[in-house]
N, C-alpha and C positions, 0 to 999 in steps of 0.2 A: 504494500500500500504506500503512494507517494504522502508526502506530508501534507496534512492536511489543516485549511489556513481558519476554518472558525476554530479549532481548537487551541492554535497558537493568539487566535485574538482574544480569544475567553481566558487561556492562562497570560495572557498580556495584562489584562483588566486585572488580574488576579495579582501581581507580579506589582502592580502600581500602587497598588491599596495596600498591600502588602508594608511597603517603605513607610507609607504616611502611619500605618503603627507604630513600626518599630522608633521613626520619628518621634513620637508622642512617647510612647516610653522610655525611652533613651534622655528627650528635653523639656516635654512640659516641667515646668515648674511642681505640679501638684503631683508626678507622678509617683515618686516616691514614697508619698505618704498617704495617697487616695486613691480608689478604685474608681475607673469612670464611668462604670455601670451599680454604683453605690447609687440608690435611689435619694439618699438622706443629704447627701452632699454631691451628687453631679449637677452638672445643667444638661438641658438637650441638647446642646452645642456638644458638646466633650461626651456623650454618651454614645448621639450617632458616629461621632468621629473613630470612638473604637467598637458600637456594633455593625458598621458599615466593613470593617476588616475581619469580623467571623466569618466572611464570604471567600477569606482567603484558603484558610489551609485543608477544610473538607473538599473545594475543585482540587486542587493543587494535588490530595493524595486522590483524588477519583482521576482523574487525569493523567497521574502517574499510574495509574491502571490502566488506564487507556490506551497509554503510550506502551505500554509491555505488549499487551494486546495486539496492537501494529506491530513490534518487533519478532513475536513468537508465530504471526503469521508470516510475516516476510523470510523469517527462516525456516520456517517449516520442518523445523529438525527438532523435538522435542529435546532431546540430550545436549543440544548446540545450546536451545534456549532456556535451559534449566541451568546451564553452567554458566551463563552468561548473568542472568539472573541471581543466580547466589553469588556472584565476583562484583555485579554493583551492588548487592544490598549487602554488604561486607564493607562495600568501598564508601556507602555513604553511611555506612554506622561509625565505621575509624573518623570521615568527616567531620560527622557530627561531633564526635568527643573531642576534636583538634579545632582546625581549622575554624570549623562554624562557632563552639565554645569560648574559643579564645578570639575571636573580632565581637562577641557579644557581649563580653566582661573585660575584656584586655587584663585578663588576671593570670601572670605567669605560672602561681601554685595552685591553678584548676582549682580553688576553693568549691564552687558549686560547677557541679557537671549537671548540665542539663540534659535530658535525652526529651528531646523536641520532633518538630515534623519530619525533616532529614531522616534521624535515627527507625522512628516510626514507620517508614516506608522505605525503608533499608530491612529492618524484620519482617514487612509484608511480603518483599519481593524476594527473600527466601522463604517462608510459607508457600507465596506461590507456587513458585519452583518444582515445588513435592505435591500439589495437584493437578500439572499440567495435564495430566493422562485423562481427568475428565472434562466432561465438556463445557464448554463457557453458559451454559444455562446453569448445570450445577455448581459452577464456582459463584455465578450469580446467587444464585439460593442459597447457597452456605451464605454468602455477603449480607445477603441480604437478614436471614436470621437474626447473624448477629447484631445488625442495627435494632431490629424489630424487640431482641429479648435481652442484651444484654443491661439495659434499665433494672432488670430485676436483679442483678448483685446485689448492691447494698440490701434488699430484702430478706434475701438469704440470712438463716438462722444458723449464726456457729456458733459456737462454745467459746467462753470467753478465753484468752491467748490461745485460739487455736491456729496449729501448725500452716494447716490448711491452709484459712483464713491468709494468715502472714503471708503464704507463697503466691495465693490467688490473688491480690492486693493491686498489689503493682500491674498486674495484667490488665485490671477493670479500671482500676481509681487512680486518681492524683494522689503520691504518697512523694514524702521526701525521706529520705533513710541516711542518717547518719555513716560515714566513714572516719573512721576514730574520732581524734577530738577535735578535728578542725577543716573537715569538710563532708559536702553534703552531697548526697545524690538524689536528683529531682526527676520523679519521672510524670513529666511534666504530659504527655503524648502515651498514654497508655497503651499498649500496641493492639488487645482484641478489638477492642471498637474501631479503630483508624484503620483495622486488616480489614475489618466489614466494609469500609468504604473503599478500601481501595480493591478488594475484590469485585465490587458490584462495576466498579470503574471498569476492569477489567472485560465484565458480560459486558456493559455499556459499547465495549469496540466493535460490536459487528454490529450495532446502528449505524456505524459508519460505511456498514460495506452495501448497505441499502438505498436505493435512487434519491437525490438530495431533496425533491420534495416531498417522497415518502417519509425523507429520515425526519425534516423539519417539523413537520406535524405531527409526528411523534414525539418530539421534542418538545413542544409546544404542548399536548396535550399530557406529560409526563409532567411537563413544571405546574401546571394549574392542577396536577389531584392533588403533586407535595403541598402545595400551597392550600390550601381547600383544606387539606387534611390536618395541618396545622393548625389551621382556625380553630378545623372543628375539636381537633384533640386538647388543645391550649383554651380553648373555652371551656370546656369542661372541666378540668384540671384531676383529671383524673390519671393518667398514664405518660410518661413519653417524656417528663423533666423533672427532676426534684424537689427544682423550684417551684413553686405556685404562683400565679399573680394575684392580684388583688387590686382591690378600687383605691385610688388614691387622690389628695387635696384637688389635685387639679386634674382637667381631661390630657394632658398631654404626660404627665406624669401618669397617669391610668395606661394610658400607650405604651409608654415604656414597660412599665411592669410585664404588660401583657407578651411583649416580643424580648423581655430581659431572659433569655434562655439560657442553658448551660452550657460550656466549650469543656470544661477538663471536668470529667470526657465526656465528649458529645454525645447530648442527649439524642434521643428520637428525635425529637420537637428540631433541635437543632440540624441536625441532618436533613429535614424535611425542608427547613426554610431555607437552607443554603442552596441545597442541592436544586431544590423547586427552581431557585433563582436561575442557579448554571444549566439548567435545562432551558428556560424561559429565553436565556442568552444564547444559547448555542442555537434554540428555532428560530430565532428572531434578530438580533441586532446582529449579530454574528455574522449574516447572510448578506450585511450590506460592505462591499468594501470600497474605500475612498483612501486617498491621503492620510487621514485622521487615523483610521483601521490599522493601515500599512507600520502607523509609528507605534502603534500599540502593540501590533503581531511583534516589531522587532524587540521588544521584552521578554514576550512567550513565546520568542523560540530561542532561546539560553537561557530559560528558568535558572539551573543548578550556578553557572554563572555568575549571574546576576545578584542569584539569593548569598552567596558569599560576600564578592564583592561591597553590595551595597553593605554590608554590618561594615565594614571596615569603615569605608566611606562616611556614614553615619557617626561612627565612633570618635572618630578622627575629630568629624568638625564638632561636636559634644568638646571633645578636649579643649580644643580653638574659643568655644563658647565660656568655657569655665575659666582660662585664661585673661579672656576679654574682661571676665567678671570679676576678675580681683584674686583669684585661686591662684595657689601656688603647687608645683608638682608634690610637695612635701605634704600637700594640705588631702590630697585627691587618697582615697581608701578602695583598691581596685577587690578586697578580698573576699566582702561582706554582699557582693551580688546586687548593689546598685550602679555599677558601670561605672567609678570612679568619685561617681557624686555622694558626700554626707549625707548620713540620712537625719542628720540632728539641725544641719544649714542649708537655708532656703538659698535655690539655685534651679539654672535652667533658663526656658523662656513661656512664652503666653502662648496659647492656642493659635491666634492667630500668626503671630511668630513660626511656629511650628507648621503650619500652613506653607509658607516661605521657604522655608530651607524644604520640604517633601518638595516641592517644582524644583527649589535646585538641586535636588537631590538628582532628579530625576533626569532632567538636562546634561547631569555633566554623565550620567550612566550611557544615555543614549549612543552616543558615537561607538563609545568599548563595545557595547551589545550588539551595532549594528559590526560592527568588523567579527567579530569574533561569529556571529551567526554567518555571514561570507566566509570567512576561515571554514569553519566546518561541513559550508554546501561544497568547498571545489576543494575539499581538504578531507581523505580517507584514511585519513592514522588510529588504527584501531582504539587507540586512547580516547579518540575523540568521542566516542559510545558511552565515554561513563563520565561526559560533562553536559 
């Protein structure tokens, strides 16, 4: 299958929204000490600004099922694509624990290792590997399952410090686990729920191998059931997120409540709106290309790139900022998992500010992204498959 270009504009979109978080967490001012989806102290300004980026990392690892999907058809060699498959998801687990950890804390003694989306879909794409032999409808159902039932852990009744319990933990939930006395391990990207999504990613590739206004309508009507379904399950408050909503002071604070969903780890609820959405974009905007399209595509197609790169990039002018601000290198605490920033001194900048640096953020990326995706169209060095 040649490459194909609504997918590269959907994980474009994905790739842009992506920075304006890390942005915001890296510089707002408040983020060190406030949640932006805290209902008690956010605004809707700073709320949408980080539930606009949950849209990121469910396409990103469904997508990254997508893209295996293309690759395990193009070779046709089960054995080719399973070994291939277990050498990148090796390759971006070691990433994640280097590379990626170290441009997102610039902490030389790895105080906190986070295991993040990277990591996460680095263990899916070994899982996959070992069910190549069945068909992409059953990989799809197993995926799907797990979105569907894995909600019910935390329901599940153990025994108190059970062994179990401890081992099963980390698979389902947000846990951070101590490594002796001075550093943490966060597994921040729990790997069963994110293999759900990135397996169903996977069934999702042969939508692609169907006539483009077959596939779109299918797209289109796949994003309005998630969406529909959401409503109707998040109305009720019955099933599909931890959280509940509830009626609040005002009607836009009601709104929120109602779409504040859960990320670690992703709920039902959350799966449905996101993914709703990436469906909605891939039948629909997706389909138009212009200019605009063209600058966005060249983002999603050097995702793994791009997603290094920019932490560094990011980082960097953070440090530049703090400097500007009066900080001294002596003053900066890279150990404690706030990015070099005190978490006892007010620092950083404004929302709107943060706005500003995300476009140049974004600006100075462009050019690297658009070469490096030329490099690897007239450029065959088998290295280039695991960037």
């Amino acid at each position: 299958m040649k490459r194909i270009y609504s997918i590269d504009f959907v994980r474009g979109i994905v790739m842009i929204i992506m920075a304006l978080d890390h942005v915001r967490d890296l510089m707002h001012v408040d983020s060190i000490a406030q949640s932006p989806t805290d209902l008690a102290t956010t605004t809707p300004l700073l709320f949408f600004t980080r539930w606009i980026t949950y849209l990121c990392a469910p396409i990103f690892v469904f997508l990254a099922g997508t893209s295996a999907f293309i690759v395990v058809e193009k070779r046709n060699n089960i054995r080719k694509s399973r070994q291939f498959l277990v050498k990148r998801g090796i390759w971006l687990i070691l990433l994640e624990f280097t590379l990626v950890n170290f441009g997102l804390f610039f902490d030389s003694g790895f105080h906190t290792i986070l295991f993040e989306v990277i990591a996460t879909i680095g263990i899916s794409f070994i899982v996959l590997s070992l069910l190549l032999r069945l068909s992409p409808e059953t990989i799809g159902a197993i995926g799907l399952s797990i979105l569907l039932l894995h909600d019910l852990f935390p329901l599940l009744a153990f025994e108190k410090d059970s062994s179990i319990k401890a081992i099963l933990s980390p698979l389902f939930t947000l846990t951070v686990t101590p490594i002796g006395t001075s550093r943490v391990f966060v597994m921040a990207y729990p790997p069963i729920p994110w293999l759900g999504i990135l397996l169903v990613g996977f069934a999702g590739g042969k939508f692609f191998t169907l006539p483009e206004e077959r596939r779109n309508h299918l797209f289109l009507t796949i994003g309005a059931v998630c969406v529909m379904l959401f409503i109707g399950l998040r109305w009720l408050n019955a099933y599909g997120d931890p959280a509940p909503w509830s009626a609040q002071p005002t009607g836009i604070y009601t709104f929120l409540s109602f779409i504040n969903i859960t990320k670690y780890p992703p709920s039902l609820l959350f799966c449905l709106i996101t993914l709703g959405s990436m469906f909605l974009l891939l039948g629909g905007l997706a389909q138009k290309r212009n200019q605009l399209t063209d600058i966005i595509s060249t983002y999603g197609r050097v995702p793994l790139f791009y997603f290094v790169i920019h932490f560094y990039l990011i980082h960097t002018l953070l440090l530049a900022i703090l400097f500007m601000q009066g900080f001294h290198w002596s003053d900066l605490n890279f150990a404690v998992g706030s990015f070099g920033r005190l978490k006892e001194v007010k620092s950083g900048i404004s929302l709107g500010a943060v706005y500003l640096v995300w476009l140049g953020i974004l600006a100075l990326l462009y050019k690297p992204c658009k070469w490096f995706g030329h490099y690897k169209a007239v450029h065959k060095f088998w290295w280039l498959s695991y960037l």
